[in-house]
N, CA, C and O of each residue as an XYZ file, in Angstrom:
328
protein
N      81.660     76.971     83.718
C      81.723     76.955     85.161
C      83.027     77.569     85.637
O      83.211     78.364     86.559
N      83.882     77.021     84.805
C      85.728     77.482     84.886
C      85.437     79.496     85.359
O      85.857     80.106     86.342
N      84.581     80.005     84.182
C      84.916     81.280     83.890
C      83.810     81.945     84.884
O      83.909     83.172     84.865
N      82.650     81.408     85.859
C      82.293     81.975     86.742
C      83.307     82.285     88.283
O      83.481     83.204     89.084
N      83.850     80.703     88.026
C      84.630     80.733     89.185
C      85.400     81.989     89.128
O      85.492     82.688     90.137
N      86.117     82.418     87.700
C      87.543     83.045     88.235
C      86.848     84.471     88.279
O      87.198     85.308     89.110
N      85.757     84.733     87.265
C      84.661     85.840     87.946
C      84.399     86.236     89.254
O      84.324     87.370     89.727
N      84.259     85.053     89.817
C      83.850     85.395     91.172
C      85.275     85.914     92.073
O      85.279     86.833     92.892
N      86.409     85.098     91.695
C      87.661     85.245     92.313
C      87.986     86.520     91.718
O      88.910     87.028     92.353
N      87.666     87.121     90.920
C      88.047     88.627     90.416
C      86.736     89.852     91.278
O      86.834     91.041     91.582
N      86.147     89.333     91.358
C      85.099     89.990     92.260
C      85.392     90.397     93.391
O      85.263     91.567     93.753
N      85.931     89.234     94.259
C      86.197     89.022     95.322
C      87.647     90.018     95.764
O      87.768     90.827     96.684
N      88.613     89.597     94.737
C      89.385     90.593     94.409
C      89.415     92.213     95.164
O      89.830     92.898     96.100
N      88.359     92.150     93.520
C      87.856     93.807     93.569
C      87.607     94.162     95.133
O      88.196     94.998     95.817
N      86.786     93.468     95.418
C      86.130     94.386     96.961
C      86.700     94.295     97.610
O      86.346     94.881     98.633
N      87.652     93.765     97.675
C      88.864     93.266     98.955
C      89.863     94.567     98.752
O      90.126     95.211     99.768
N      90.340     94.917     97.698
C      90.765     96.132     97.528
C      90.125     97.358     97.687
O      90.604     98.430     98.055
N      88.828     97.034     97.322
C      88.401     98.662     97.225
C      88.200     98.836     99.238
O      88.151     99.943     99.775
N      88.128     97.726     99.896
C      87.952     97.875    101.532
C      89.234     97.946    101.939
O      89.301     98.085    103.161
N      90.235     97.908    101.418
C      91.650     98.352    101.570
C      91.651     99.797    101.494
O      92.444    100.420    102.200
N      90.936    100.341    100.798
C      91.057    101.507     99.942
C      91.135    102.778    101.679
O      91.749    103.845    101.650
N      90.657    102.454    102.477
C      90.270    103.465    103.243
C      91.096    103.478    104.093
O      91.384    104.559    104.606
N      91.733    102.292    104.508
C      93.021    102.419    105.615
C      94.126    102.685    104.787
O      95.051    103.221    105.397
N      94.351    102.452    103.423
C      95.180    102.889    102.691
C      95.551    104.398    102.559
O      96.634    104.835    102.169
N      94.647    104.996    102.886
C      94.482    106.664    102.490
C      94.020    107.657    103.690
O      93.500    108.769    103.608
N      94.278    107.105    104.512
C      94.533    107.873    106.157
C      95.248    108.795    105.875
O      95.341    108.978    104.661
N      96.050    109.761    106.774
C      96.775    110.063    107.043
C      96.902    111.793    106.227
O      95.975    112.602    106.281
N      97.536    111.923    105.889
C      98.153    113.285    105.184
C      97.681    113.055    103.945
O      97.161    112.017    103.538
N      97.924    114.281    103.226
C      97.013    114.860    101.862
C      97.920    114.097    100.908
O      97.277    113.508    100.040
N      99.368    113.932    100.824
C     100.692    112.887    100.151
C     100.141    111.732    100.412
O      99.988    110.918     99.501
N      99.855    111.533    101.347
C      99.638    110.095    101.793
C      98.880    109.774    100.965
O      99.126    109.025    100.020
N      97.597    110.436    101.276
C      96.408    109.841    100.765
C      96.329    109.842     99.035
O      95.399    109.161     98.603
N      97.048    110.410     98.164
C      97.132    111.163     97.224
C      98.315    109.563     96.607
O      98.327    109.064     95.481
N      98.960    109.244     97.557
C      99.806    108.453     97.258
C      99.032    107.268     96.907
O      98.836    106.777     95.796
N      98.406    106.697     98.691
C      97.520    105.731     98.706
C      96.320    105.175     97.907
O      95.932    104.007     97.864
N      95.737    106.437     97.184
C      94.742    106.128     96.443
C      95.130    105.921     95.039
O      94.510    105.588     94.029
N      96.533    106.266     95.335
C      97.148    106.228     93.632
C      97.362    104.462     93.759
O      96.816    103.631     93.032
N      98.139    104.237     94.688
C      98.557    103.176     95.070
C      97.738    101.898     94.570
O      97.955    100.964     93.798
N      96.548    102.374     95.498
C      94.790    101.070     94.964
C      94.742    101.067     93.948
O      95.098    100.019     93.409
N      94.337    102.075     93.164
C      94.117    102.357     92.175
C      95.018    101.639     91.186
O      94.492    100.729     90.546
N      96.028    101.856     91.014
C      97.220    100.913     90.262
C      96.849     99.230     90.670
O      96.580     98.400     89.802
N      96.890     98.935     92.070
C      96.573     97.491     92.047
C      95.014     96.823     91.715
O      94.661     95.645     91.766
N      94.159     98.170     91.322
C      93.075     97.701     90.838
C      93.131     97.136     89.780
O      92.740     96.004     89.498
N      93.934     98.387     88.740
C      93.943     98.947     87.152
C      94.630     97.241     86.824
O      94.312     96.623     85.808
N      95.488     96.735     87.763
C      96.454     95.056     87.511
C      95.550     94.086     88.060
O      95.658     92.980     87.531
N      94.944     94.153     88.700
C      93.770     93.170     88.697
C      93.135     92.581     87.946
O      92.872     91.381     87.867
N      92.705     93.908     87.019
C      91.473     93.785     86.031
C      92.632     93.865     84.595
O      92.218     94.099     83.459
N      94.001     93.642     84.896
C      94.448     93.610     83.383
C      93.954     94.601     82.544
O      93.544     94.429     81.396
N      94.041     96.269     83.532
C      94.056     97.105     82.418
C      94.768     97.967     82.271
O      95.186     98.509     83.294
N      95.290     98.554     80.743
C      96.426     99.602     80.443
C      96.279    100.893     80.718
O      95.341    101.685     80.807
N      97.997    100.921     80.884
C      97.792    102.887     81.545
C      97.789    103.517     80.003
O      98.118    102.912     78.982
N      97.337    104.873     80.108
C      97.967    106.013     79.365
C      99.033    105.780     78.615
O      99.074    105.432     77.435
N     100.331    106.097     79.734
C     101.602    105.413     78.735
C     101.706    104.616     77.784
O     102.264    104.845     76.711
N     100.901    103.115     78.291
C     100.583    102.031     77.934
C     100.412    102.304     76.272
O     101.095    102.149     75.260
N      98.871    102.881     76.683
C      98.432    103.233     75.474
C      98.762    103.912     73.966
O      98.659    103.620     72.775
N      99.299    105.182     74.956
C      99.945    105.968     73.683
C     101.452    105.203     72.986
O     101.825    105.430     71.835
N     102.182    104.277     73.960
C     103.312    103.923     73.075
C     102.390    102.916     72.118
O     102.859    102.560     71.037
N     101.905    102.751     72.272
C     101.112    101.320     71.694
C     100.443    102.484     70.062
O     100.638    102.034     68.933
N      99.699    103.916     70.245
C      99.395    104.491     69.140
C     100.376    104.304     68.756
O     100.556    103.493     67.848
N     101.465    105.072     69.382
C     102.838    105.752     68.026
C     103.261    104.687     67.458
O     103.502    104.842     66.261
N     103.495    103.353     67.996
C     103.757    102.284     67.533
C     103.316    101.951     66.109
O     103.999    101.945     65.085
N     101.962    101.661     66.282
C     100.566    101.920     65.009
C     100.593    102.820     63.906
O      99.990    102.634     62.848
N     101.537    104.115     64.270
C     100.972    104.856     63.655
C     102.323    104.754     62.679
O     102.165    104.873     61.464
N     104.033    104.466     63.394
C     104.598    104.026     62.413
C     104.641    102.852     61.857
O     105.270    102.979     60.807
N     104.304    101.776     62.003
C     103.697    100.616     61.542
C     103.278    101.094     59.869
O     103.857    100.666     58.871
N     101.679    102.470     59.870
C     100.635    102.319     58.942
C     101.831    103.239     57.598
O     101.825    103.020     56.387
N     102.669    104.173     58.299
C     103.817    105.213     58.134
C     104.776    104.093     56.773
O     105.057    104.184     55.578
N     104.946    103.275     57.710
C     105.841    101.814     56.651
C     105.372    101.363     55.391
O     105.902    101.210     54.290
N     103.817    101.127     56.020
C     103.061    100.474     55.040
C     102.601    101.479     53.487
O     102.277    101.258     52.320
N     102.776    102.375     54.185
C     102.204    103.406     52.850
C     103.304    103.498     51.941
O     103.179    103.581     50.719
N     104.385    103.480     52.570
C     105.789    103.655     52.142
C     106.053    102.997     51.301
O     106.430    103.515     50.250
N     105.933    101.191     51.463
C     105.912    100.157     50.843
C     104.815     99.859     49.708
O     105.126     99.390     48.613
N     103.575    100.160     50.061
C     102.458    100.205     49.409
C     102.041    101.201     48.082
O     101.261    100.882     47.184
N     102.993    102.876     48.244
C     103.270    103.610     46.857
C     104.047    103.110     45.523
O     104.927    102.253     45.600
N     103.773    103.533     44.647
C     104.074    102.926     43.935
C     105.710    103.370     43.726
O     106.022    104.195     44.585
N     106.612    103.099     42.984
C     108.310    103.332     43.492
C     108.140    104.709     42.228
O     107.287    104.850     41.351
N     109.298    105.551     42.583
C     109.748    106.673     41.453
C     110.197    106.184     39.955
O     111.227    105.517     39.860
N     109.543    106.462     38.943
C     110.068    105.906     37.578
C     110.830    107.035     37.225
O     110.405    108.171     37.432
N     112.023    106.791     36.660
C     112.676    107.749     35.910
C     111.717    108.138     34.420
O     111.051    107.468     33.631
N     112.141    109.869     34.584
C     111.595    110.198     33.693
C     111.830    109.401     32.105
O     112.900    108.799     32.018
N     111.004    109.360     30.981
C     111.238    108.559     29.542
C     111.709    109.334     28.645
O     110.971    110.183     28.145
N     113.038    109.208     28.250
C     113.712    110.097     27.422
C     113.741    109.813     25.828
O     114.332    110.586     25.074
């Protein structure tokens, strides 16, 4: 019941913004360019979701993370047996 409610309060949310969306973006081509960027961002935080940026630091992160692991995971250099 908990998780309809906050459904609904995220719903409610949503449309409340997206009817923002139009007085937000009046005006000049900046404006509007601004404004819709603007919603848009307080949508994307609404719904708890990541940007781009977000994302890609989050790959490179991963990718030296797997970079470590291989590192650690080879087997070490034996000196040659004389």
């Amino acid at each position: 019941m908990a998780e309809r409610g906050s459904g609904r309060l995220l719903l409610d949310t949503v449309e409340e913004l997206l009817a923002e969306l139009p007085s937000r973006v009046r005006g000049s081509r900046e404006r509007l360019s601004e404004g819709a960027l603007s919603a848009l961002r307080g949508i994307a935080d609404e719904l708890n979701l990541v940007t781009r940026d977000e994302l890609d630091e989050l790959e490179l992160r991963v990718a030296q993370i797997e970079h470590r692991l291989r590192l650690l995971e080879s087997p070490p250099d034996l000196p040659p047996a004389a």
